[in-house]
C-alpha positions in Angstrom: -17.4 6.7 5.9 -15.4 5.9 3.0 -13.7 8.5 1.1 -13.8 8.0 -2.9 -10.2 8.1 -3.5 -9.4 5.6 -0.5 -9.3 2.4 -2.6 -6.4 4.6 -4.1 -4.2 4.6 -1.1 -1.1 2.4 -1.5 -1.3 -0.7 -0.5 0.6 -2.9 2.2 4.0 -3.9 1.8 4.8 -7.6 0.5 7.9 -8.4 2.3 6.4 -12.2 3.6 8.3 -14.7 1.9 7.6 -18.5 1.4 9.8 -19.1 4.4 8.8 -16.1 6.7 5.1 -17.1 6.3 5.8 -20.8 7.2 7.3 -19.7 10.1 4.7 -17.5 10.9 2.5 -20.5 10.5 4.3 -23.0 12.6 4.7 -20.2 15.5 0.6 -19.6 15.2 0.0 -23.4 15.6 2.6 -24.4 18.3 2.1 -21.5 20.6 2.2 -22.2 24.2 -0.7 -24.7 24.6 1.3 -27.9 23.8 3.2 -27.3 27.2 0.2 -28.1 29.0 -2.1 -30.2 26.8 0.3 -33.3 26.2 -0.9 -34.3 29.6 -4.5 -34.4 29.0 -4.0 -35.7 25.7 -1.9 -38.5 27.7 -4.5 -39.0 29.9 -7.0 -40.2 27.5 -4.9 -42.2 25.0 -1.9 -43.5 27.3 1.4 -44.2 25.2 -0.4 -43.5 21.9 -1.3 -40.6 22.2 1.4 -39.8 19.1 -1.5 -41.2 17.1 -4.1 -39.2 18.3 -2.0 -36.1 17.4 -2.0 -38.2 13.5 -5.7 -38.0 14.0 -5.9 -34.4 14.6 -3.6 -33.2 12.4 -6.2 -35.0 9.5 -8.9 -32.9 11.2 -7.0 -30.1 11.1 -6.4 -30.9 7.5 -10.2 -30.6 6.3 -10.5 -27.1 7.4 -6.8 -26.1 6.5 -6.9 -27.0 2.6 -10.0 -25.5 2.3 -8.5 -22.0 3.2 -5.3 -23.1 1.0 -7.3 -23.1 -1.7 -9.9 -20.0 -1.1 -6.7 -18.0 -0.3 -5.0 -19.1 -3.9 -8.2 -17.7 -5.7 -8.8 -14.5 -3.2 -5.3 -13.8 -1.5 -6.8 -10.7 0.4 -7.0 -9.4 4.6 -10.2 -10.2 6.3 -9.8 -14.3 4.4 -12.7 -15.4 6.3 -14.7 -12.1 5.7 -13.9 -12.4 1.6 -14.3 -16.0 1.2 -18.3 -15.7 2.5 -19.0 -12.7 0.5 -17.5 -14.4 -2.8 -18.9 -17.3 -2.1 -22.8 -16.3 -1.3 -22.9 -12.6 -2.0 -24.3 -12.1 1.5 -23.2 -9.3 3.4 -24.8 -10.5 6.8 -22.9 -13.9 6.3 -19.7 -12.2 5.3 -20.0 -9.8 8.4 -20.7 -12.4 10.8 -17.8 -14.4 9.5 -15.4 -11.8 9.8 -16.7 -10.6 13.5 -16.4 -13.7 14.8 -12.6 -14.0 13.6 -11.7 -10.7 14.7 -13.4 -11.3 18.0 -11.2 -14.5 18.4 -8.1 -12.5 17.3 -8.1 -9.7 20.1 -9.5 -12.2 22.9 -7.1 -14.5 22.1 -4.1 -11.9 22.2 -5.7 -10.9 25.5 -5.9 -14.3 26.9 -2.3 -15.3 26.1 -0.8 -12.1 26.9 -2.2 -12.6 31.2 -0.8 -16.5 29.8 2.4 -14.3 29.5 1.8 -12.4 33.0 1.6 -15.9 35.0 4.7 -16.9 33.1 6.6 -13.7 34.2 5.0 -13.5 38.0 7.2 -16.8 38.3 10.3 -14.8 37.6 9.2 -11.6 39.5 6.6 -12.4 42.2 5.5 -8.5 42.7 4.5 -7.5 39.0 1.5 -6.8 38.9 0.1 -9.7 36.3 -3.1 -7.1 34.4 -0.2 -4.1 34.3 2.2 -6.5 32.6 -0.4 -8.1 29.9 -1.2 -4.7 29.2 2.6 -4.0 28.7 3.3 -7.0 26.5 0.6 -6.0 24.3 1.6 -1.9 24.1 5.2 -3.2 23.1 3.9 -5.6 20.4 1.7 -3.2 19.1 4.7 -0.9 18.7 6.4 -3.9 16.6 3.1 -4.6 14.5 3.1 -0.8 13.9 6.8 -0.2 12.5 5.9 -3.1 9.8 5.3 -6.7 8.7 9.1 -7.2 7.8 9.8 -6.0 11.5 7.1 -8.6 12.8 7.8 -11.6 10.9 11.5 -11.4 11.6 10.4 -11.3 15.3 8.1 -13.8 15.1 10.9 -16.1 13.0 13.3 -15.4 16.0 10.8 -16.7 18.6 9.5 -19.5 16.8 12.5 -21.2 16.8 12.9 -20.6 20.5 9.8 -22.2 20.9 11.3 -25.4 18.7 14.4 -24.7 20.5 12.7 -25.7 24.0 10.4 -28.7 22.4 13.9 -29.8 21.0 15.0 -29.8 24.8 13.1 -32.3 25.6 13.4 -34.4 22.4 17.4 -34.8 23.3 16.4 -35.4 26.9 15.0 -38.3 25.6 17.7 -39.6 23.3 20.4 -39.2 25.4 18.7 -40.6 28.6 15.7 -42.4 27.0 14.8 -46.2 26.5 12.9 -46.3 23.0 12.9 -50.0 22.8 11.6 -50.5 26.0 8.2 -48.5 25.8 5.0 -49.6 24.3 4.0 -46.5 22.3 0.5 -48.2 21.5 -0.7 -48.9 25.1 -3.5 -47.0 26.3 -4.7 -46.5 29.7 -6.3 -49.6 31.2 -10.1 -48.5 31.2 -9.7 -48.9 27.6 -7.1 -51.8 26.9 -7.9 -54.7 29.6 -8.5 -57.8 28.6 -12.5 -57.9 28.0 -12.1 -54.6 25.8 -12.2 -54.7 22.4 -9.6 -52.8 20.2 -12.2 -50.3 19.2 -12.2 -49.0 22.8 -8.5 -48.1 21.9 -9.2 -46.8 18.8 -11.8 -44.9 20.7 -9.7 -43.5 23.2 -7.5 -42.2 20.4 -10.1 -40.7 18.4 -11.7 -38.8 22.0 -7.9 -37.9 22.5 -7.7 -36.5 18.9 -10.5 -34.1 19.8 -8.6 -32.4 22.2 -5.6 -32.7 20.8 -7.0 -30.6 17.7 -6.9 -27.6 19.7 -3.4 -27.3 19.5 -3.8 -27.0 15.5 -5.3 -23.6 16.0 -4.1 -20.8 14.7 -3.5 -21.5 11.2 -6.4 -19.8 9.4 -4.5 -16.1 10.5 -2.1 -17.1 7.6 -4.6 -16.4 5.3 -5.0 -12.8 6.5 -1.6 -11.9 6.1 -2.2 -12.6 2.0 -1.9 -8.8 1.0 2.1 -8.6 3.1 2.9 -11.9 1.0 5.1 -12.6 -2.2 2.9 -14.2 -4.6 0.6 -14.6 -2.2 -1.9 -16.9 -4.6 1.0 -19.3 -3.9 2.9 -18.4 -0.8 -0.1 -18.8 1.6 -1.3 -22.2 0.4 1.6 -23.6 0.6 2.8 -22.2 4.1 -0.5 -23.4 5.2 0.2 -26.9 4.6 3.5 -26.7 5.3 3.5 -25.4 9.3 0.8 -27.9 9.4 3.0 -30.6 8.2 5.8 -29.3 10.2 4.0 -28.8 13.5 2.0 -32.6 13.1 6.0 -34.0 13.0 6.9 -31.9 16.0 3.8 -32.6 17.8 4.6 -36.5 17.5 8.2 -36.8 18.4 7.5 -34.8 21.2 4.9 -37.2 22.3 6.8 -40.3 22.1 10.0 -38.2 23.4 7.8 -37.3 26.5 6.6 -40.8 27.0 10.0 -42.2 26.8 10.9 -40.0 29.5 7.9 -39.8 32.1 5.4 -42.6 30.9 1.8 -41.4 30.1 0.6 -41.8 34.1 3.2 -39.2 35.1 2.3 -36.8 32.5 -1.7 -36.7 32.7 -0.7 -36.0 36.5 1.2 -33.1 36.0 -0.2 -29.6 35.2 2.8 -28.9 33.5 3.9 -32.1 32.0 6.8 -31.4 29.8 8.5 -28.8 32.1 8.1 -32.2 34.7 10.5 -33.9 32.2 12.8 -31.2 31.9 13.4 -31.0 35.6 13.7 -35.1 35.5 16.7 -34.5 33.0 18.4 -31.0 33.7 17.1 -30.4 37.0 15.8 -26.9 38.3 17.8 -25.8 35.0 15.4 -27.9 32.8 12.1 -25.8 34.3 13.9 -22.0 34.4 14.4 -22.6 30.7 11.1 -24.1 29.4 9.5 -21.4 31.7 12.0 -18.9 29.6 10.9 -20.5 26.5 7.2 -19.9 27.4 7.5 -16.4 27.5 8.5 -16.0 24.0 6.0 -18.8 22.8 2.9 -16.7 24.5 4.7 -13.3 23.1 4.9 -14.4 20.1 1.2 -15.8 20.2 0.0 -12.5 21.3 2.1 -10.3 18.1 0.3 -12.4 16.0 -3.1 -12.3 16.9 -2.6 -8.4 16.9 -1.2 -8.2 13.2 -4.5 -11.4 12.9 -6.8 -8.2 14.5 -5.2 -5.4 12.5 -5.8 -7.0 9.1 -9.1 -8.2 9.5 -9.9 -5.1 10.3 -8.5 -3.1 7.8 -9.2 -5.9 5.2 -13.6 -5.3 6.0 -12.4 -1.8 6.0 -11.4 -1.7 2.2 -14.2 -4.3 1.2 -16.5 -1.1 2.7 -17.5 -3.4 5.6 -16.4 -1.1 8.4 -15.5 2.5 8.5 -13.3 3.6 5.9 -10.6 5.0 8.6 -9.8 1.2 9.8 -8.6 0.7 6.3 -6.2 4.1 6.0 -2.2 2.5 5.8 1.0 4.7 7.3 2.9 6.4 4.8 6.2 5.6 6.1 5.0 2.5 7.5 2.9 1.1 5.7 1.0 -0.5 8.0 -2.4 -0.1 8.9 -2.0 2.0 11.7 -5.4 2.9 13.0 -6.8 -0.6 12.9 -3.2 -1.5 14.5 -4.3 0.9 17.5 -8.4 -0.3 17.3 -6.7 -3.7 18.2 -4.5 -2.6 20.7 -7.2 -0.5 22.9 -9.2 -3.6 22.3 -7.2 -6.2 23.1 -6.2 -4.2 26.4 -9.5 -3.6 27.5 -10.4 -7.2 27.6 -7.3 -7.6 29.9 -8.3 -4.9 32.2 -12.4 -5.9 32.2 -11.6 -9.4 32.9 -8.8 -8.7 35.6 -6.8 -11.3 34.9 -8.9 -14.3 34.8 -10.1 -14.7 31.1 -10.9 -18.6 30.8 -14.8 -17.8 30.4 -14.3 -15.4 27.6 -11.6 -17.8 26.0 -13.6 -20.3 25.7 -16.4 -18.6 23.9 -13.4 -17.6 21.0 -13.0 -21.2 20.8 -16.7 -21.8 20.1 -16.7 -18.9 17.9 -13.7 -20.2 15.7 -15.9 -23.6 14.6 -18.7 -21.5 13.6 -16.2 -19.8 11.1 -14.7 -22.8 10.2 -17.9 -24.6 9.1 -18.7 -21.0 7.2 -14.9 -20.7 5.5 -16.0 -25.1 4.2 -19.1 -24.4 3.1 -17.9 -21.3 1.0 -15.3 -23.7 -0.7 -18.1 -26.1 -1.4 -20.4 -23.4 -2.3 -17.9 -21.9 -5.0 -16.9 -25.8 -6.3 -20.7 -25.8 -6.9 -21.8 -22.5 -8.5 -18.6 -21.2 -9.6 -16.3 -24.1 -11.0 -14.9 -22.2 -13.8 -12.8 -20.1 -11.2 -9.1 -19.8 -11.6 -7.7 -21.9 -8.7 -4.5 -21.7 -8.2 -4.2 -24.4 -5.1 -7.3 -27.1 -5.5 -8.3 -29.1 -1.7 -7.7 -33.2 -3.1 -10.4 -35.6 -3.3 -13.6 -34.8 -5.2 -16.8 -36.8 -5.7 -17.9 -35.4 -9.1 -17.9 -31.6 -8.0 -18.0 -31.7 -4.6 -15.0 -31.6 -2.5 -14.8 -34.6 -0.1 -12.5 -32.8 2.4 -14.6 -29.7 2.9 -17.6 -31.3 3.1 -15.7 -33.7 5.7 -14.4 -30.1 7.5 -17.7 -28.3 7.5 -18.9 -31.4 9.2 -16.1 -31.9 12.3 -17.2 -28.0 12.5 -20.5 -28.5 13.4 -19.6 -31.4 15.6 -17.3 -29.7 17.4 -20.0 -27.1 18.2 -21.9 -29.5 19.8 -19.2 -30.4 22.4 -19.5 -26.9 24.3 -21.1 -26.5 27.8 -24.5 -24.7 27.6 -23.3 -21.5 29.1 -20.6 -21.6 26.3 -23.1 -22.2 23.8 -25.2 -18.9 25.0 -22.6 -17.2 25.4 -21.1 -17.3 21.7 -24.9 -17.2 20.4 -24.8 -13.8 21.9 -21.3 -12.8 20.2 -23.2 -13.7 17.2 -26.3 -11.5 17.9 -23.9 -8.8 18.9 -22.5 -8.7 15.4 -26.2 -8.6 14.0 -26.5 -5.6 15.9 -23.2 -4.2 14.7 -23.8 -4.8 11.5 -27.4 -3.5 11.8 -26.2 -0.2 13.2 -23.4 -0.3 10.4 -26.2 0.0 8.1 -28.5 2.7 9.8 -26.1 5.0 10.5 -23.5 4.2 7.8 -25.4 4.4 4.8 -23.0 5.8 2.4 -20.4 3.5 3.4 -23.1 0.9 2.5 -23.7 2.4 -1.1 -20.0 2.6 -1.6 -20.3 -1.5 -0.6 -23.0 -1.8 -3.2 -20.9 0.0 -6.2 -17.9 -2.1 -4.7 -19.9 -5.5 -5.5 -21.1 -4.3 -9.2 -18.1 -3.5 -10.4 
């Protein structure tokens, strides 16, 4: 239970600079998924798929100004968690919101870290692939532990290995490449023959774009690193649309560089499309270095959604939302060192439970992440409604009177997005959401004077 002199501790260090915490954003977007989804994306929109990556990156836009602005007016840890509360003054909502993002923040470490084993078992056949997930994560634990500074320096280092490779293949494609001889506006011929209209183009693009949105996640963990940023009512809004902005350039000169190269048939064929190229250019060389390259990307995916875990959790900790010890900080450190090790058992325990294959579990993150998405939208809209005299530093663009077009427009993809899950998916996060219920329901029974102190908390 929280202590009465806890909210004196000191606080977390602010060593994130603008630059740092772009590059932090840019490493949480890109991760490793690009490597792989290009050739899906290709398969659906042919040549132009470039443009649905346009489309998405608009998508991804709705959502992503939203929490550039909540974060200007409430730079705090647990984003999603504060946002809700400050927006409706419901603790259930506000729970729920930041359960479901800490959920996605360990499974997701968990899932790229045996993404890192598969890499690795490529290189070394007889590693065990469970033993050396769990590794991965007990070593970046260690570096999430020692500090922020520590971590974003790492995470700077392999982010621009991770550009580094994607650069690879941008040159393969210059030096060996015909631009003027590719059609980067053909789509496959289900949707371009001659008795189609455009709009079956357009359509392939847009049904492209909605996969190609998944590789925009990632960029709402900025917001939770508010309290280790300079000037964070600044520094966070504008990293967010920054790595957006950088990663939607990246993301579409790697698509026309890859279709220069390959073509779009080769690439929806291939499970791993732009190590294909690569070995097309360079040879065996070409894939031992994207392959190297991977391992840093899903590395450096897994540190941050433990320092994502470990500051959601000590961020509900200090709002009196969980047990006052997730919120105690290192005093050499300062870091929050039990919720650091919380998200370090947890994370490892979904490796071991799921032995290796954790698509199932993975997918149900995914699911979770649009329901607090359309909750983080509706807060902004909320707050533009009930509160508008609020100081905001950063404002989302485009309004219709009071209400902000783009949020309403985010909260709305959410929802649609929801409704593009299997049904086994569907139960399956419905019951992540009734397990928070029951969390926060046993919170409250057996937690009661953390629930007063929650209660003084608001009145002040």
């Amino acid at each position: 239970m929280l202590k009465a002199g806890a909210d004196k501790e000191p606080g977390l260090k602010r060593n994130v600079n603008l630059f740092q915490a772009v590059m932090y954003g840019v490493g949480l977007i890109l991760g490793a998924g690009i490597y792989v989804l290009i050739g899906d994306v290709a398969g659906i929109a042919g040549n132009a798929m470039w443009m649905s990556f346009i489309v998405a990156a608009v998508i991804a836009a709705f959502t992503g100004l939203s929490y550039a602005e909540l974060s200007s007016m409430f730079p705090k840890s647990a984003a999603e968690y504060v946002f809700v509360k400050k927006a409706f003054r419901n603790n259930l909502g506000a729970f729920i919101a930041g359960w479901l993002i800490t959920f996605v923040a360990i499974v997701s470490a968990a899932a790229v870290a045996v993404g890192f084993s598969w890499y690795l078992s490529s290189f070394f056949q007889q590693l065990d692939p469970v033993l050396s997930a769990v590794a991965l994560v007990l070593v970046l634990s260690l570096v999430n532990f020692i500090g922020i500074r520590e971590s974003v320096w790492m995470n700077t280092m392999f982010t621009l290995i991770e550009l580094a490779g994607l650069a690879l293949i941008v040159t393969a494609a210059v030096l060996l490449g015909s631009f003027s001889g590719v059609d980067y506006y053909a789509t496959p011929p289900a949707t371009s023959s001659p008795s189609s209209s455009f709009s079956l183009s357009a359509g392939a693009i847009l049904s492209a774009a909605g996969l190609a949105f998944f590789a925009y996640f990632g960029f709402e963990n900025l917001a939770n690193i508010a309290e280790e940023a300079e000037n964070a009512s600044r520094t966070i809004p504008r990293a967010l649309v920054i790595s957006v902005a950088v990663t939607t350039g990246v993301y579409i000169i790697v698509a026309a560089s890859a279709i220069t190269l390959l073509g779009w048939e080769r690439l929806s064929s291939s499970d791993a499309p732009l190590a294909l190229a690569a070995e097309q250019t360079f040879g065996r060389a070409g894939v031992v270095t994207l392959s190297t390259i991977a391992l840093f990307a899903t590395a450096n995916t897994v540190l941050m959604m433990l320092i994502a875990g470990s500051r959601i959790m000590f961020g509900m900790a200090r709002e009196h939302a969980l047990p006052s010890t997730l919120g105690r900080i290192h005093p050499t450190t300062r870091t929050p060192w039990i919720a650091v090790v919380l998200t370090m058992l947890l994370a490892i325990a979904v490796v071991v439970l799921s032995q290796g294959s954790i698509s199932v579990i993975a997918n149900i993150s995914v699911f979770a992440i649009f329901i607090v998405y359309a909750l983080v939208n509706l807060a902004l809209i909320w707050l533009r409604y009930k509160q508008p005299e609020l100081k905001r530093p950063f404002r989302s663009p485009v309004k219709i009177g009071w209400f902000p077009v783009l949020a309403g427009l985010g909260f709305v993809t959410s929802l649609s997005m929801l409704t593009q899950f299997d049904s086994t998916t569907m139960l399956a996060g419905i019951v992540a959401v009734a397990a928070g219920l029951a969390s926060y329901a046993a919170l409250k029974k057996y937690g009661k004077r953390q629930f007063q102190a929650q209660s003084k908390h608001e009145s002040r």
